[in-house]
DSSP file (Angstrom, degrees, kcal/mol; ACC not computed):
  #  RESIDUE AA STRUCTURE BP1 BP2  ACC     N-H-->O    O-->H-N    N-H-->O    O-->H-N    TCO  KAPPA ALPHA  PHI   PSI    X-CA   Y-CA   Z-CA
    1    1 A X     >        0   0    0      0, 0.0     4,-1.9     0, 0.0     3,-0.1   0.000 360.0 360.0 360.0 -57.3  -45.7  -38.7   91.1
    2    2 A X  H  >  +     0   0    0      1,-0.2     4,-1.1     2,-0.2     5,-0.0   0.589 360.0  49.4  19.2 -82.3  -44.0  -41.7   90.5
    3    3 A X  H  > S+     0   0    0      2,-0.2     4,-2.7     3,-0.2     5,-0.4   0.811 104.1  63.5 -90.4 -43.6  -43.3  -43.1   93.5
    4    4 A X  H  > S+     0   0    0      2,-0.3     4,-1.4     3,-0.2     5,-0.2   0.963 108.4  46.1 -46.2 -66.4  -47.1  -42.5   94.7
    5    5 A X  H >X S+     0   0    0     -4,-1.9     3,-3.0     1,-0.3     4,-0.9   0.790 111.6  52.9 -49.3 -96.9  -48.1  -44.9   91.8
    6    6 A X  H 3X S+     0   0    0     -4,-1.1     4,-1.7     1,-0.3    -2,-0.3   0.640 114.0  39.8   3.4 -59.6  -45.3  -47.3   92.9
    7    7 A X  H 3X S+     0   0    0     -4,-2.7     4,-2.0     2,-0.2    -1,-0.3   0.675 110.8  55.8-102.1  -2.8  -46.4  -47.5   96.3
    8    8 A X  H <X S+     0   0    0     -3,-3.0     4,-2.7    -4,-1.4    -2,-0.2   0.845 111.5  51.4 -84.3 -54.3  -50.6  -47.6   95.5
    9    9 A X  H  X S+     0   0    0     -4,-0.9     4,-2.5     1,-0.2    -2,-0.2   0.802 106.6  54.8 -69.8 -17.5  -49.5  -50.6   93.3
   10   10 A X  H  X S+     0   0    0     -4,-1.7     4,-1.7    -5,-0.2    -1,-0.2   0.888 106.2  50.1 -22.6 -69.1  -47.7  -52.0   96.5
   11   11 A X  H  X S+     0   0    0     -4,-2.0     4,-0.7    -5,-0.2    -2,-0.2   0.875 112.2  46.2 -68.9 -25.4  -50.5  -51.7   98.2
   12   12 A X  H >X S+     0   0    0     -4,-2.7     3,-2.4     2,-0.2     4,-2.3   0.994 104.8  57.6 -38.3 -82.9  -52.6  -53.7   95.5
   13   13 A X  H 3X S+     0   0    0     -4,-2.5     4,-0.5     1,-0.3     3,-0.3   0.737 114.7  40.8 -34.7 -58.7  -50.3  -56.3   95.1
   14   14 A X  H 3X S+     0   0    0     -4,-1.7     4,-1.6     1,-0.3     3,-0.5   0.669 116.4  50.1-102.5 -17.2  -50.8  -56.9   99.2
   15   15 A X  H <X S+     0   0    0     -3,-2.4     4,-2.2    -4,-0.7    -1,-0.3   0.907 109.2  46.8 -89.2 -44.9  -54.3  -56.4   99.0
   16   16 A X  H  X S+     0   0    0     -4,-2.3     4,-0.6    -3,-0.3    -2,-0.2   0.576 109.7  58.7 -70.4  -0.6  -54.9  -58.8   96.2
   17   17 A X  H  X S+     0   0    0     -4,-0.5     4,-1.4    -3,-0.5    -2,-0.3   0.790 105.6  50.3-106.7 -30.7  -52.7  -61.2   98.2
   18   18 A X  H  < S+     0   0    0     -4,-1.6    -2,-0.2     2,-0.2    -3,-0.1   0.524 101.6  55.8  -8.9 -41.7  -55.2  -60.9  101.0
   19   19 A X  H >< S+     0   0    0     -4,-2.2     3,-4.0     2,-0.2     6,-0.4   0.878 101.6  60.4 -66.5 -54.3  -58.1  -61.6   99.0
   20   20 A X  H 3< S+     0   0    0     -4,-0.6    -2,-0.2     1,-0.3     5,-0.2   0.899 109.6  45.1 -35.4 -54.8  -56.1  -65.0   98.0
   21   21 A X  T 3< S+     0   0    0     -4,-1.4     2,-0.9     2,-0.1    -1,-0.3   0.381  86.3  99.7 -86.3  13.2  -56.1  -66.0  101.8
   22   22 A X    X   -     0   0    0     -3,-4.0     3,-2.2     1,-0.1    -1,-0.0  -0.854  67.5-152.0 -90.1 101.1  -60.0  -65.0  102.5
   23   23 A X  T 3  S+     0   0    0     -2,-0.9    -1,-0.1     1,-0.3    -2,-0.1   0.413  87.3  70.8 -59.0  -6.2  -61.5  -68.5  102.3
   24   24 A X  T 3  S-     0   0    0      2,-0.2    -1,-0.3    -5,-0.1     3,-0.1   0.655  92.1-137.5 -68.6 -18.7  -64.6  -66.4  101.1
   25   25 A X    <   +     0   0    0     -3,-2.2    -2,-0.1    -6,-0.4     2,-0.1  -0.159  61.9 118.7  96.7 -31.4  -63.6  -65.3   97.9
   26   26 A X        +     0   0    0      1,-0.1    -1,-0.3    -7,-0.0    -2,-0.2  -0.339  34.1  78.8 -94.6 152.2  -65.0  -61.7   98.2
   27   27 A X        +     0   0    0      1,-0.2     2,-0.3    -3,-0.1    -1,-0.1   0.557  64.8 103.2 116.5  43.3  -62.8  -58.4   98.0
   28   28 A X        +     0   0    0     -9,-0.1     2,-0.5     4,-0.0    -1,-0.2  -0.952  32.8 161.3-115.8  96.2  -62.2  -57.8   94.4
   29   29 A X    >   -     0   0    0     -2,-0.3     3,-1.8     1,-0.1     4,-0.2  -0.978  43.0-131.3-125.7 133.8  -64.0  -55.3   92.3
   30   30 A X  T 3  S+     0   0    0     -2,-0.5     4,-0.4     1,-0.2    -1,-0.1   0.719 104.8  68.7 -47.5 -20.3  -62.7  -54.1   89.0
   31   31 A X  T 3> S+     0   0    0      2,-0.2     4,-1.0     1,-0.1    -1,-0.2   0.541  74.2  86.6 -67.0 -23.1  -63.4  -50.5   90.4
   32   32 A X  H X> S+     0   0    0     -3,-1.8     3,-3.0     2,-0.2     4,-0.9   0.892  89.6  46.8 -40.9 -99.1  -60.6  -50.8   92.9
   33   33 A X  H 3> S+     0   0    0      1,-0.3     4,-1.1    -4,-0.2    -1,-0.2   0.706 116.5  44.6 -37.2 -44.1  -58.1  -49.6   90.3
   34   34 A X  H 34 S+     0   0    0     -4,-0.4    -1,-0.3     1,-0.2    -2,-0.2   0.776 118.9  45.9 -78.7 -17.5  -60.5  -46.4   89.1
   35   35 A X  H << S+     0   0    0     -3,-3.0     3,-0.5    -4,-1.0    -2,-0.2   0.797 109.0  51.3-103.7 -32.3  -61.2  -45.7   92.7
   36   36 A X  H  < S+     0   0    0     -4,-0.9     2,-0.7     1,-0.3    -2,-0.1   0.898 119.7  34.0 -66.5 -29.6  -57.4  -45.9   94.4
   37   37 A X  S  < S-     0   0    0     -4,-1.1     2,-0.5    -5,-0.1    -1,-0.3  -0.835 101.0-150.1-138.3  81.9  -55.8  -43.6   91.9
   38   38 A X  S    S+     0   0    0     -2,-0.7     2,-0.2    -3,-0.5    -3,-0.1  -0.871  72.4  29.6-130.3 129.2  -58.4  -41.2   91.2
   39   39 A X  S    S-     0   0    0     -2,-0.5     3,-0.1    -5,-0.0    -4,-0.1   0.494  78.4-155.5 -95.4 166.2  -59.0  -39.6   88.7
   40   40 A X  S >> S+     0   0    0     -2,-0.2     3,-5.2     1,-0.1     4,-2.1   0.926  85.7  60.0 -65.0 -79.4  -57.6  -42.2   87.0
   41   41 A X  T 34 S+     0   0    0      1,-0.4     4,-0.5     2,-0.2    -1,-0.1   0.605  92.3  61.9 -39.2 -33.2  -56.8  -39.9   84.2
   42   42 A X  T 34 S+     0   0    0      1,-0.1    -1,-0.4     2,-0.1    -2,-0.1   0.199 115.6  33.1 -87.6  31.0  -54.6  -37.5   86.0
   43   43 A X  T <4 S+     0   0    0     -3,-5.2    -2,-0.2    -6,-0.1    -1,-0.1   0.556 127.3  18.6-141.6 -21.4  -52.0  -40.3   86.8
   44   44 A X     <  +     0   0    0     -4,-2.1     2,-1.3    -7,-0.1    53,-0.9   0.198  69.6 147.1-137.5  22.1  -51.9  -43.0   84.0
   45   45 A X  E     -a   97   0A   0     -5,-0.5    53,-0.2    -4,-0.5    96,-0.1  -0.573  24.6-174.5 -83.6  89.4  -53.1  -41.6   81.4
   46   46 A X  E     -     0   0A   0     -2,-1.3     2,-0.4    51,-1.0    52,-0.2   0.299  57.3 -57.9 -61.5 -34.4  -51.2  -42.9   78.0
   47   47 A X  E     -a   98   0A   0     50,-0.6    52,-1.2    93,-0.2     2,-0.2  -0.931  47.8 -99.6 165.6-165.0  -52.7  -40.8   75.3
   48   48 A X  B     -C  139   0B   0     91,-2.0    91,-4.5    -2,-0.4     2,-0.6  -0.761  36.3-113.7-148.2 150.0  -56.1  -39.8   73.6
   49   49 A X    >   -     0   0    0     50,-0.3     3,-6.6    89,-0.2    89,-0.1  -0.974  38.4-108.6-107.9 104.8  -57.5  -41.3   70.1
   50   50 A X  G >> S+     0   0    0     -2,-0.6     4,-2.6    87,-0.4     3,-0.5   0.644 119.4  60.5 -13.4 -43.5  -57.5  -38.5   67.4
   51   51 A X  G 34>S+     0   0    0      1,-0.2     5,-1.9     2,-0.2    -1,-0.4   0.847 100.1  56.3 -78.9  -6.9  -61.3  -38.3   67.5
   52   52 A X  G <45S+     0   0    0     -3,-6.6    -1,-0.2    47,-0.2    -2,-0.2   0.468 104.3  58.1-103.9  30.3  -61.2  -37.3   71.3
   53   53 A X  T <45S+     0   0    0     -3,-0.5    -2,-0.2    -5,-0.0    -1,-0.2   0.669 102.5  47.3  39.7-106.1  -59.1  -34.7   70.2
   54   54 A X  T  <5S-     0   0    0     -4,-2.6    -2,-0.1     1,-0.1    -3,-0.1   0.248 125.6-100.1 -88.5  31.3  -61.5  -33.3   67.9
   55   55 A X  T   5 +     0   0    0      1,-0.2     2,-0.3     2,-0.0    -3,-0.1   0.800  63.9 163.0  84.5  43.0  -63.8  -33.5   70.4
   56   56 A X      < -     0   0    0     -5,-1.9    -1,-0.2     1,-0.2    44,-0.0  -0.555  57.3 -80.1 -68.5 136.1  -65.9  -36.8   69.5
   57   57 A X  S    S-     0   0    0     -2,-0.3    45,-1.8     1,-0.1     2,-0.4  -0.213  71.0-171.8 -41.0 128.3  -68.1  -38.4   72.4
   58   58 A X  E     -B  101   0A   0     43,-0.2     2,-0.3    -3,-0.1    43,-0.3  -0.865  32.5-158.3-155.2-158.3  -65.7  -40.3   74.4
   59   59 A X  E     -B  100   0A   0     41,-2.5    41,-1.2    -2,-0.4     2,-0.5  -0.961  28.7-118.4-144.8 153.0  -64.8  -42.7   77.1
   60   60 A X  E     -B   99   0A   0     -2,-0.3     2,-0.3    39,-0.2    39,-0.2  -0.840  34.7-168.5-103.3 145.3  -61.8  -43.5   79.2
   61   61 A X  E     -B   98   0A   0     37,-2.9    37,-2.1    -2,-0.5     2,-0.8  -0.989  24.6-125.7-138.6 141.2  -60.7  -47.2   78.5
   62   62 A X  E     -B   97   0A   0     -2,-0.3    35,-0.3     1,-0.2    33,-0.0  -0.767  22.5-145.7 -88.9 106.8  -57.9  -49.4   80.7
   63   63 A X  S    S+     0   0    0     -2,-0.8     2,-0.5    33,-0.7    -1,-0.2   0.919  97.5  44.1 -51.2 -53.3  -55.6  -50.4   77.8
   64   64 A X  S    S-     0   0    0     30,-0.5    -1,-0.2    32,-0.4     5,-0.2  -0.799 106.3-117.7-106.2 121.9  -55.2  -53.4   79.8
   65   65 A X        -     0   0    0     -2,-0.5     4,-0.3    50,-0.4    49,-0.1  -0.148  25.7-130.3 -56.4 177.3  -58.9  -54.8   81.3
   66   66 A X  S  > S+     0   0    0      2,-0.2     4,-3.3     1,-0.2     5,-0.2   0.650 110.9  61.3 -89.3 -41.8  -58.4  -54.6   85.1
   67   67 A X  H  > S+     0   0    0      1,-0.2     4,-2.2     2,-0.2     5,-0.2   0.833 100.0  54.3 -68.0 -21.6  -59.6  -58.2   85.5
   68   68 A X  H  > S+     0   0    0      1,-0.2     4,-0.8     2,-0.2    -2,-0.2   0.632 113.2  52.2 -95.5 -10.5  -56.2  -59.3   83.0
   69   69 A X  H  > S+     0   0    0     -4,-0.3     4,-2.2    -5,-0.2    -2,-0.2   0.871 113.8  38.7 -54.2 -50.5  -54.4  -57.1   86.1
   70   70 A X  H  X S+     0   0    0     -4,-3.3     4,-0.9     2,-0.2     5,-0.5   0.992 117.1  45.0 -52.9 -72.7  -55.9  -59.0   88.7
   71   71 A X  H >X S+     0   0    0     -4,-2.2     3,-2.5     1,-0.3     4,-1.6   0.920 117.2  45.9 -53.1 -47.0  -55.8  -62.2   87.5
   72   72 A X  H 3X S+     0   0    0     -4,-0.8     4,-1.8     1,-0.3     3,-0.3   0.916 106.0  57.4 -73.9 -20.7  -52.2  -61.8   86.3
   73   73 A X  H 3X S+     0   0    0     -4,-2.2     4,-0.7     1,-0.2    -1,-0.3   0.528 110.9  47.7 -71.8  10.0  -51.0  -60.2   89.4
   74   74 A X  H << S+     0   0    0     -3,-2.5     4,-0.5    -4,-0.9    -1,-0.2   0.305 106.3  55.8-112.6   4.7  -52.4  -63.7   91.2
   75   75 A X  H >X S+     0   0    0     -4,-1.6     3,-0.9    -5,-0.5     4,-0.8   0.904 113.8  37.5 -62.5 -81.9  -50.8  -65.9   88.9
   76   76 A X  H >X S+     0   0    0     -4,-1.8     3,-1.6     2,-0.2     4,-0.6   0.921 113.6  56.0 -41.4 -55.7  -47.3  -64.3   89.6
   77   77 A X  H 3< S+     0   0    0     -4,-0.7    -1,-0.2     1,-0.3    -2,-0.2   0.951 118.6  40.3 -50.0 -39.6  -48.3  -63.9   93.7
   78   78 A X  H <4 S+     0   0    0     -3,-0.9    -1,-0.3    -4,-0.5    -2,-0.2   0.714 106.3  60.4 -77.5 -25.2  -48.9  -68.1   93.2
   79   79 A X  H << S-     0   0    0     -3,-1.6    -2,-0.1    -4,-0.8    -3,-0.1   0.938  88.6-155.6-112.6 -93.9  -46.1  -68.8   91.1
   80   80 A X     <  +     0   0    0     -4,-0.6    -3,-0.1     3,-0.1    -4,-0.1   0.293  62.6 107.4 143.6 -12.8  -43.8  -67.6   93.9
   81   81 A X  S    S+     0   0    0     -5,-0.1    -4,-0.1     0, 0.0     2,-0.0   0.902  74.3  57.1 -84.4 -59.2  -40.6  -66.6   91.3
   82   82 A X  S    S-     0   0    0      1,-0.2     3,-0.1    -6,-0.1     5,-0.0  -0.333  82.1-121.6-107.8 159.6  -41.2  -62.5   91.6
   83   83 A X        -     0   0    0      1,-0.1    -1,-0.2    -2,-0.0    -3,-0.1   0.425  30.6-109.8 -66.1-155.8  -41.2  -60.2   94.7
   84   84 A X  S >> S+     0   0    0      2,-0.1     4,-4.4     3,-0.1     3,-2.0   0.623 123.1  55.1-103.2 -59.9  -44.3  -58.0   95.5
   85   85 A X  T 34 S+     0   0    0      1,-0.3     4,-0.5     2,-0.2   -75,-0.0   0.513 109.2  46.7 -89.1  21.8  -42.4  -55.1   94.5
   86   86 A X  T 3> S+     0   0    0      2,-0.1     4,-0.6     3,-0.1    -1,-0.3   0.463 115.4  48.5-101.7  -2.0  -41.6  -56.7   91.0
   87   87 A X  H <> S+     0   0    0     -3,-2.0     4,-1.4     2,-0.1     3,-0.3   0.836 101.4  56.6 -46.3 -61.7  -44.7  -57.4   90.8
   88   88 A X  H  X S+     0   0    0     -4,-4.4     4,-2.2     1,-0.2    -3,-0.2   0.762 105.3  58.0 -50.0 -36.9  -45.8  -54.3   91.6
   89   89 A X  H  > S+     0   0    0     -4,-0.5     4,-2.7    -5,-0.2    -1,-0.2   0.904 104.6  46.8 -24.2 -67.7  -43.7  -53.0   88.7
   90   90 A X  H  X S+     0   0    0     -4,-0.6     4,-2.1    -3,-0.3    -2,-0.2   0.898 112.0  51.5 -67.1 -29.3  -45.2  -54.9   86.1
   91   91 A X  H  X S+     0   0    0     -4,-1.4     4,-1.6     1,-0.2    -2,-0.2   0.971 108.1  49.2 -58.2 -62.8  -48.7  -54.0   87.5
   92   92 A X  H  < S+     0   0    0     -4,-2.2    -2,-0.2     2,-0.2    -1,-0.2   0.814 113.5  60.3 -62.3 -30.8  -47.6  -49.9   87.5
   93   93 A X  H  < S+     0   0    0     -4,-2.7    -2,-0.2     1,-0.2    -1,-0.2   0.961 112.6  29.8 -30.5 -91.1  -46.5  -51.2   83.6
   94   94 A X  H  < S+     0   0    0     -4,-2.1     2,-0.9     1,-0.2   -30,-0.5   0.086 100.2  88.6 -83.9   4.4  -49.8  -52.2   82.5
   95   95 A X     <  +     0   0    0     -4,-1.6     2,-0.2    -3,-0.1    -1,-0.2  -0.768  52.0 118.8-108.4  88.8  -52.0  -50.1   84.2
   96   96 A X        -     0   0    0     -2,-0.9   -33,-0.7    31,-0.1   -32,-0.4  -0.818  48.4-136.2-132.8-172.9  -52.5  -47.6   82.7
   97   97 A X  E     -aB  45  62A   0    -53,-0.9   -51,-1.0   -35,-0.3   -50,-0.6  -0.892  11.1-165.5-150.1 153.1  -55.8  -45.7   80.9
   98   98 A X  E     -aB  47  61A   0    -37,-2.1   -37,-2.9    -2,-0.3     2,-0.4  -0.925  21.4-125.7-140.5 157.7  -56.5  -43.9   77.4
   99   99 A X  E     + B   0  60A   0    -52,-1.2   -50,-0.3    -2,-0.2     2,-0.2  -0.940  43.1 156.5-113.0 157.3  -59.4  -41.5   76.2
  100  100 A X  E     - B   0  59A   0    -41,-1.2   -41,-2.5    -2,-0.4     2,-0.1  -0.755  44.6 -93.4-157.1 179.3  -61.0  -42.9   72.9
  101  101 A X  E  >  - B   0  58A   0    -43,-0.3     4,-2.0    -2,-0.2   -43,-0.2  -0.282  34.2-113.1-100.9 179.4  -64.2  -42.4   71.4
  102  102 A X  T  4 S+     0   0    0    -45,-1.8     4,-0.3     2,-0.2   -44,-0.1   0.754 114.7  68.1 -84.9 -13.7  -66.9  -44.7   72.0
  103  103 A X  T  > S+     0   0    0      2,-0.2     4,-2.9   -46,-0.2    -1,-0.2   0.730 108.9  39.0 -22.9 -70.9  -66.9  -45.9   68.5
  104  104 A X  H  > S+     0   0    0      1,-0.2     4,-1.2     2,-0.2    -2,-0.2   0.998 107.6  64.4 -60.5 -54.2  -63.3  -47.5   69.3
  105  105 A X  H  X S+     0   0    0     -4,-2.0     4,-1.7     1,-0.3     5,-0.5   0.831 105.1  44.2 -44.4 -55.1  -64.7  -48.4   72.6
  106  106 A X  H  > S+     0   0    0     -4,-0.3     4,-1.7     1,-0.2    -1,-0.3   0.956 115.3  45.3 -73.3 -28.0  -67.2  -50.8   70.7
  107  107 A X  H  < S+     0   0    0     -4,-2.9     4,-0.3     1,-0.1    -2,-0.3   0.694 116.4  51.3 -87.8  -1.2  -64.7  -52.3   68.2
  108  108 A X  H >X S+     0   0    0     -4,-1.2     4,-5.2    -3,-0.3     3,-1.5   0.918 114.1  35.0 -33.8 -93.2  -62.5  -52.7   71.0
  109  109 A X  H 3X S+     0   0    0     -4,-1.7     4,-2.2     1,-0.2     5,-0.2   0.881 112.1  64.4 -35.9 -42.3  -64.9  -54.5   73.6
  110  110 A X  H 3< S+     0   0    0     -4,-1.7    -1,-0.2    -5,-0.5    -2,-0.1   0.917 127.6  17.2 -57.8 -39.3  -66.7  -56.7   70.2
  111  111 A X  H <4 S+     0   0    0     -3,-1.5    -1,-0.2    -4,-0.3    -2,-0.2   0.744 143.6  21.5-101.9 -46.0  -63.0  -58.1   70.0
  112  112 A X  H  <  +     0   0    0     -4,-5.2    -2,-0.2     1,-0.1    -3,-0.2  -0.101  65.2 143.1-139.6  38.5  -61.1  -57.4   73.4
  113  113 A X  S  < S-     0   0    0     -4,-2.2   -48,-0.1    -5,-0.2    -1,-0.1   0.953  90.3 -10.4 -17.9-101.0  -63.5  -56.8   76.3
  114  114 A X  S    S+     0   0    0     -5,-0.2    -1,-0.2   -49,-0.1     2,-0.1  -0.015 119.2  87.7-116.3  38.5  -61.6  -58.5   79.0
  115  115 A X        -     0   0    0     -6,-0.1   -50,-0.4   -47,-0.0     2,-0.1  -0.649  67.7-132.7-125.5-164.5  -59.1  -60.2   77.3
  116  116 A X        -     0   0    0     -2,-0.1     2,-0.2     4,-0.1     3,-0.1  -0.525  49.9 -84.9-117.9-158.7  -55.6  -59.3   76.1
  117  117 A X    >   -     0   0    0      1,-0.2     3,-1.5    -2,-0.1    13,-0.1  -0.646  66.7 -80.3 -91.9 162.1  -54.7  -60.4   71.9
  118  118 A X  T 3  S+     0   0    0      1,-0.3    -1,-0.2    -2,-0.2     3,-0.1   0.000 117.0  24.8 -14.2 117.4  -53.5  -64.2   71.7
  119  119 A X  T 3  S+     0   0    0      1,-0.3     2,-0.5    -3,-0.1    -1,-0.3   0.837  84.6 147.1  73.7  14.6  -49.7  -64.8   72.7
  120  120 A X    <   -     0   0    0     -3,-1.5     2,-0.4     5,-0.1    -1,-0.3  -0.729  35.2-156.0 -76.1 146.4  -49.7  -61.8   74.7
  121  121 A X    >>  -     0   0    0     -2,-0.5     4,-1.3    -3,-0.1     3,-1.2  -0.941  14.8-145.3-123.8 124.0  -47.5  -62.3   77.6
  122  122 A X  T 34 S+     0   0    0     -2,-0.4   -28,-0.1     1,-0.3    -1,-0.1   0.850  94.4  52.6 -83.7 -16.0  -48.1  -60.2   80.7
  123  123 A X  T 34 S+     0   0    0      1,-0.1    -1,-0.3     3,-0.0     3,-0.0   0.299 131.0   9.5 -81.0  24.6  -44.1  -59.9   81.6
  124  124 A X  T <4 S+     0   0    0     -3,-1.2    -2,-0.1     2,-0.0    -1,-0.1   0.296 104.3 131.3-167.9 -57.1  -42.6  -58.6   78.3
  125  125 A X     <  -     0   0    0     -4,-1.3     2,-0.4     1,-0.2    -5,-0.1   0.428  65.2-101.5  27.0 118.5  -46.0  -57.9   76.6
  126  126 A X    >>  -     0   0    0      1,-0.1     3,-1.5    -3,-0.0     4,-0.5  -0.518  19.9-154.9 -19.4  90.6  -47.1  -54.8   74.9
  127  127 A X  T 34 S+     0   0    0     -2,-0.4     3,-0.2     1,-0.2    -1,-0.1   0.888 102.9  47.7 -48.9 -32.8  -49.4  -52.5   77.1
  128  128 A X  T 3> S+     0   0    0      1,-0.2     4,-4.0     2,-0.1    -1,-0.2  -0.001  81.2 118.7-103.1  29.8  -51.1  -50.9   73.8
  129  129 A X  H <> S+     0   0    0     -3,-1.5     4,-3.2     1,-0.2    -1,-0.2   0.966  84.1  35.7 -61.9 -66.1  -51.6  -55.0   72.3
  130  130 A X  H  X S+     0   0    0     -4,-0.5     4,-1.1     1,-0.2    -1,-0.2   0.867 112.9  55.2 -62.9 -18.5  -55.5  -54.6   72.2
  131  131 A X  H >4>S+     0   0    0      1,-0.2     5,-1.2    -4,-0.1     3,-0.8   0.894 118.1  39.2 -78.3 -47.1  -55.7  -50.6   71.1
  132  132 A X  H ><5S+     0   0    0     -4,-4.0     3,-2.5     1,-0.2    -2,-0.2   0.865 104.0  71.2 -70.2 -16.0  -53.4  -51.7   67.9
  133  133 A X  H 3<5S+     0   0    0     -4,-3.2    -1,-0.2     1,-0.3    -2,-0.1   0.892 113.4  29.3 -17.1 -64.1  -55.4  -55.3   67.4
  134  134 A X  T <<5S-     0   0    0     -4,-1.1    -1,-0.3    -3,-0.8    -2,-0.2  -0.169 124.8-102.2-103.0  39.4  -58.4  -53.2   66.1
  135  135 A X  T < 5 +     0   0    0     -3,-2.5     2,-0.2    -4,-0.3    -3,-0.2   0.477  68.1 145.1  91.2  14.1  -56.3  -50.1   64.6
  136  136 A X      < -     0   0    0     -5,-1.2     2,-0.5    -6,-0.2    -1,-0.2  -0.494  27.6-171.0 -96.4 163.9  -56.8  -47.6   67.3
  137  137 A X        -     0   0    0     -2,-0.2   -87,-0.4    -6,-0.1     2,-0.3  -0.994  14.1-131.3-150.2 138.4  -53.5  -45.4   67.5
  138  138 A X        -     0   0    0     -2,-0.5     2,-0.4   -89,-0.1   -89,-0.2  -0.791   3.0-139.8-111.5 155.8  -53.0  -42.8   70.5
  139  139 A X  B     -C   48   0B   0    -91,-4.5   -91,-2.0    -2,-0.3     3,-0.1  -0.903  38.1 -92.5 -96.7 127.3  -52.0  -39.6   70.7
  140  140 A X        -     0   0    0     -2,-0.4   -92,-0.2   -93,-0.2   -93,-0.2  -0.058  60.7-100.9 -53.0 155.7  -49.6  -38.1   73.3
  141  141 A X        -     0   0    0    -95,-0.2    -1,-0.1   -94,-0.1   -95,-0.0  -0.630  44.2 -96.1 -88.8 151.9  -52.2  -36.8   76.2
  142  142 A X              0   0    0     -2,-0.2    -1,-0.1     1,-0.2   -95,-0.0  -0.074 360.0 360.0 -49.7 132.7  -52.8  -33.1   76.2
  143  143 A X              0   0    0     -3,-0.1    -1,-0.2    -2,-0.0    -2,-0.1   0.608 360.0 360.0 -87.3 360.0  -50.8  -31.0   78.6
């Protein structure tokens, strides 16, 4: 399973270096990532928040937004220092997804919509920076 994810974020990194050279702009959607490796949930999924558990209304939320994926995998593709496939690494890092309730999901977003906390750094950086900002704490996911 692995290696599948490794090589879907391969093909991201090259697609999102594609986009760079389209003098149009267009061929980015934050849904890309929920639509290549879908469900989402059977492939990155990082834990569950104690109320979805016990069975709380809840939502699946990308510990890291998808736009702070993008944008930092076109930083590094511009910078020029790291491969694609160490890129692609850090990408298969930080992408990953959690269930929480929707509760979290608002003190989340009110705080950390589609950013990451201050002084987070996307090479050495904490994937689970924004759930513990506002106190949310995961639970290993359910076999």
């Amino acid at each position: 399973m692995t290696q599948f994810i490794t090589a879907t974020c391969l093909l991201l990194v090259d697609h999102f270096l594609n986009i760079k050279s389209n003098p149009t702009g267009y061929g980015f959607h934050s849904r890309v990532f929920s639509h290549v490796l879908h469900p989402e949930e059977k492939f990155i999924l990082e834990g569950c928040s104690a109320g979805t558990i016990a069975d709380e209304p809840s939502r699946l939320e990308h510990l890291v937004p998808c736009i702070v994926l993008y944008n930092e995998t076109q930083r590094l593709l511009a910078n020029g220092k790291l491969s694609k496939a160490e890129i692609a690494l850090l990408l298969q890092k930080h992408w990953r997804v959690a269930r929480i309730t929707q509760e979290e999901q608002k003190r989340l977003d009110s705080e950390y919509k589609q950013t990451m906390p201050k002084k987070w750094v996307y090479e050495t950086g904490d994937t689970l920076a924004r759930l513990k900002a506002v106190g949310i704490e995961l639970q290993p996911p359910p076999l």
